[in-house]
TIKENU-149668 format. One record per residue (C-alpha): residue in one letter; x, y, z. Coordinates in steps of 0.25 Angstrom, whole numbers, plus 5000, padded with zeros to 4 digits. Layout:
// residues N
AXYZ
...
// end
This chain:
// residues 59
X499349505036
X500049545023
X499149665022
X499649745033
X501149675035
X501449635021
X502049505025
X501049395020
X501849285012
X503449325015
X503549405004
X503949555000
X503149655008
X502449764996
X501849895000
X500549934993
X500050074991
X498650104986
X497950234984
X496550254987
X496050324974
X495050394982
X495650464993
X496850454989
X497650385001
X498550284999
X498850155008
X500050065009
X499949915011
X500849805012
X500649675006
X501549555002
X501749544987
X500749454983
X499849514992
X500249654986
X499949604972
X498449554975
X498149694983
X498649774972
X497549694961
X496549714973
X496849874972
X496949874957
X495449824958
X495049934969
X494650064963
X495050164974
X496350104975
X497850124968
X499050074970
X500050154973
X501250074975
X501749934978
X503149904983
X503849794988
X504349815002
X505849785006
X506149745018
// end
């Protein structure tokens, strides 16, 4: 499942991390890339949520 392994389609590995605006706590997920870009869209339409960082893994 690409949302806990990252490998979904063969492609780049990215690691996503979000801060929770309210406790302040931040969580790291991994997503493919096109899966990374739909997930960062999803966050920017959350309000407890930021994104923190996003980078491609190498491997």
């Amino acid at each position: 499942m690409c949302e806990r392994s990252g490998d979904c389609s063969n492609e780049e590995t990215c690691q996503l991390v979000l801060r929770n605006e309210r406790t302040g706590m931040e969580v790291v997920e991994y997503h493919c890339k096109a899966h990374l870009v739909l997930r960062v869209w999803e966050v920017e339409q959350e309000e407890t949520l930021d994104v923190v960082d996003a980078e491609r893994l190498y491997q």
